[in-house]
N, C-alpha and C positions, 0 to 999 in steps of 0.2 A: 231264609230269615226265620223261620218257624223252627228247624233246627237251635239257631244259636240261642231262641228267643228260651227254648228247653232248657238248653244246657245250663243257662241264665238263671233260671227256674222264675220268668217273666210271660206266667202262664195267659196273663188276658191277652198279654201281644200276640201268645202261639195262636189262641182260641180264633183271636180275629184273623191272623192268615189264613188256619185252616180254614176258617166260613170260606174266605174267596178263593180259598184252591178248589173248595167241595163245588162251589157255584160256576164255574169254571170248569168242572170234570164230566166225564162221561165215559164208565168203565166202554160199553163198545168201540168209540172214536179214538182212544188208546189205553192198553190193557196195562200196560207199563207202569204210565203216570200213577192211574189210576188204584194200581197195585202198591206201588210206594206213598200215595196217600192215607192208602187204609194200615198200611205199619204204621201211619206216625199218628192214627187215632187208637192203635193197640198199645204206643209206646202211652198215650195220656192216661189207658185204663191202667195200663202197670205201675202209672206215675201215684194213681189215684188209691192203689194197694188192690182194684177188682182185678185179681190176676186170670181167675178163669174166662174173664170177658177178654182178657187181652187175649188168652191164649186163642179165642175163639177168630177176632181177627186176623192173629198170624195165619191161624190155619185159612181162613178166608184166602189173605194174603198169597199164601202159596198156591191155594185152589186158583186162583186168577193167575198166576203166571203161567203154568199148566201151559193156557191158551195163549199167551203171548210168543208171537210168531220171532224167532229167532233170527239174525242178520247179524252179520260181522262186526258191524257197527255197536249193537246193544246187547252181545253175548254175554261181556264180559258184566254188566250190569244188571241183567237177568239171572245170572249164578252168586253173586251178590246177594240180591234180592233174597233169592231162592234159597238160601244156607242162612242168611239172617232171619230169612221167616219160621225156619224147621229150627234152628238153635231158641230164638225167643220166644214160638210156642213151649217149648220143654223148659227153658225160665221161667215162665209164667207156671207150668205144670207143678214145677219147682217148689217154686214162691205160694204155691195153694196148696203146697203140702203133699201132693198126689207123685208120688218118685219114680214109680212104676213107670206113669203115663210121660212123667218126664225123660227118664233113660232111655223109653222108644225110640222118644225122636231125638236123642242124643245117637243115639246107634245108628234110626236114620239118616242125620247127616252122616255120619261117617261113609256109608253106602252110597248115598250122597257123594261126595269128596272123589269115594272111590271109584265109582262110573264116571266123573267130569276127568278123571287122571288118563284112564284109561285113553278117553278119547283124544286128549293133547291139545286141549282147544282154549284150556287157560290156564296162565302162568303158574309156574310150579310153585313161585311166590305169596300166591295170590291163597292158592292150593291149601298151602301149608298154613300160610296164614286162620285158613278159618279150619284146619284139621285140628289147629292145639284148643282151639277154643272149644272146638266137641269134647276132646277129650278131658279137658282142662274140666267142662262141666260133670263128664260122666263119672270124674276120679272126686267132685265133691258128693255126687250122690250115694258111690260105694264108702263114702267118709261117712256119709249120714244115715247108711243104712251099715256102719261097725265093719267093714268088711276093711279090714286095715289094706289086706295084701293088693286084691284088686285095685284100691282107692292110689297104691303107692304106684301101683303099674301102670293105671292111667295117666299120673300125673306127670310119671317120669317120661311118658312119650309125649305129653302135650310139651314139656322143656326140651325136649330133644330136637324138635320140628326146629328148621330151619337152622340146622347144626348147631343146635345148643345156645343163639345168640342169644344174650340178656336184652330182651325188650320189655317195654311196658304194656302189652297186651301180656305180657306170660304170670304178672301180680298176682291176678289171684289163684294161678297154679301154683306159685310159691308159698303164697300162703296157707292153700289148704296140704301141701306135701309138708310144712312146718306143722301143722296141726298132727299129722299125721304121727312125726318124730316124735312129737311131743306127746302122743298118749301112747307110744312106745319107749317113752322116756329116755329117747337119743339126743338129747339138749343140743347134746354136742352139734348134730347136724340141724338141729330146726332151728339154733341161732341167727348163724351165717343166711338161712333163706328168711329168716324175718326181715333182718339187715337190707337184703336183696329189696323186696320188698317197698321198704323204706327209700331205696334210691329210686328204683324204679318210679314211684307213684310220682315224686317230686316233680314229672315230666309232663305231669297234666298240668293244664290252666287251672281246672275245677275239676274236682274229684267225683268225678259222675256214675263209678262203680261204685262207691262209697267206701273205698280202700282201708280210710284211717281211723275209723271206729271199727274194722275188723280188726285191723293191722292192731289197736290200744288193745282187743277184748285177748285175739292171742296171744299179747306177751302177758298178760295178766291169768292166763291159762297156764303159760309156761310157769311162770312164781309160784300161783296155786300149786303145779304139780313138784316142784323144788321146794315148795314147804315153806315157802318166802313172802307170809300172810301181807306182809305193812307191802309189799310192790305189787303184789297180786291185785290187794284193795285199791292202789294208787290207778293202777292202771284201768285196774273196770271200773273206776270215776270219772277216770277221762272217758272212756269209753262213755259212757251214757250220756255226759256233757255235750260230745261232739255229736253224738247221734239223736241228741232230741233238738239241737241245731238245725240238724238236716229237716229233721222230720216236721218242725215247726215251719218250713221256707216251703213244705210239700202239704200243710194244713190245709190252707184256703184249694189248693186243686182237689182235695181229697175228698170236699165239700160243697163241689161243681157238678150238678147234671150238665151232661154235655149236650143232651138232644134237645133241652131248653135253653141253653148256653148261644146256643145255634139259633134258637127261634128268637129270642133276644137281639141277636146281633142283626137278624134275616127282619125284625121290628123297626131297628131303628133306622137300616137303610131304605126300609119303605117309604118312613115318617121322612126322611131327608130330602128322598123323590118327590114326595109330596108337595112339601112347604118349596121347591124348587122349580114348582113347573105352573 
């Protein structure tokens, strides 16, 4: 519930599941649970723009799965875990500017990836699936650090994973290898992956990468770079439109302590108890 209640961006209903999953947990009694609750209080720091707090609980995140004792049963949900938590500390690393400390653990997962392959113990689907995402990340930080050639290498492998299929997890690979084209001034090829792009996203309910204010700001990149002032402009108007959208639906979380959020909610179930007994 707490999930969808995010995606929603219906953050008082998330707040109050999380209180009763927190009152309810107990990292020793299971490392697991406990482990995927504190991503989903890393995912409200990310939500809130405090990226280096988040990053701090992925790293938490992972440090507790460490110790989660492994069985056939929750293997496949422990590597899970464990690759969402080393990819979205290095988002969070990201998103605070800090590129370096993001690439690490973009590299880590890869290494990551690589040790779970060897072993054979989870699907090669599953595999691939969070290999393009590492790399998908590491090819926008060689974007952002100018290194055209690297950025085009990483990204062409993150599309290649799982034999080239057009999915919507592969979007924002597409979009930063059109970026790519595009300050190498190959229009020709960054078109057709904007396009891509644009079909792919259509596949979310809610655009929860926030796809289509990147998707407006690149092709008004592209214009700018074609000399094409009046769609350039057109398009990074939409761009700001759709993204103070977003941003406005992520105000009021932005503007939440959560550890008084907490003692608020842990208030008024006492006062319930109270008047009840």
């Amino acid at each position: 519930k707490s999930d969808v209640y995010i995606v929603f961006r219906k953050y008082d209903e998330a707040l109050e599941a999380f209180f009763k999953i927190k009152s309810l947990l107990k990292k020793e009694d299971n490392a697991l649970l406990y482990a995927s609750y504190i991503s989903k209080i890393a995912q409200l720091y990310y939500l809130q723009g405090r990226f280096k707090q988040a990053a701090k609980y992925h790293n938490e995140t992972y440090s507790i799965l460490l110790n989660a004792q492994e069985t056939p049963s929750n293997i496949q949900n422990i590597f899970h875990l464990k690759q969402g938590s080393i990819n979205n500390a290095g988002f969070s690393y990201e998103r605070a500017g800090m590129l370096d400390s993001a690439a690490f653990f973009y590299q880590k997962g890869l290494a990551y990836i690589a040790a779970e392959t060897t072993k054979k113990l989870i699907p090669i689907i599953q595999l691939e699936s969070s290999k393009l995402v590492f790399l998908d990340n590491l090819g926008g930080i060689m974007l952002n650090k100018g290194d055209l050639v690297l950025a085009k290498k990483y990204l062409e492998e993150s599309i290649s994973c799982n034999n080239y299929k057009e999915d919507k997890s592969k979007g924002t690979a597409y979009l930063k290898l059109a970026k790519v084209y595009i300050q190498l001034k190959q229009f020709d090829k960054a078109e057709p992956l904007l396009a891509t792009v644009e079909k792919v996203n259509n596949d979310y309910i809610t655009d929860i990468y926030e796809i289509k204010p990147r998707l407006l700001k690149a092709k008004s990149e592209l214009y700018l770079a074609k000399n094409d002032y009046q769609q350039a402009f057109f398009y990074l108007n939409e761009h700001s439109v759709t993204l103070d959208s977003i941003r406005n639906s992520n105000d009021k979380l932005s503007k939440t302590d959560l550890a008084l959020k907490f003692e608020s909610i842990q208030n008024k179930q006492d006062l319930q108890k109270y008047l009840q007994s």
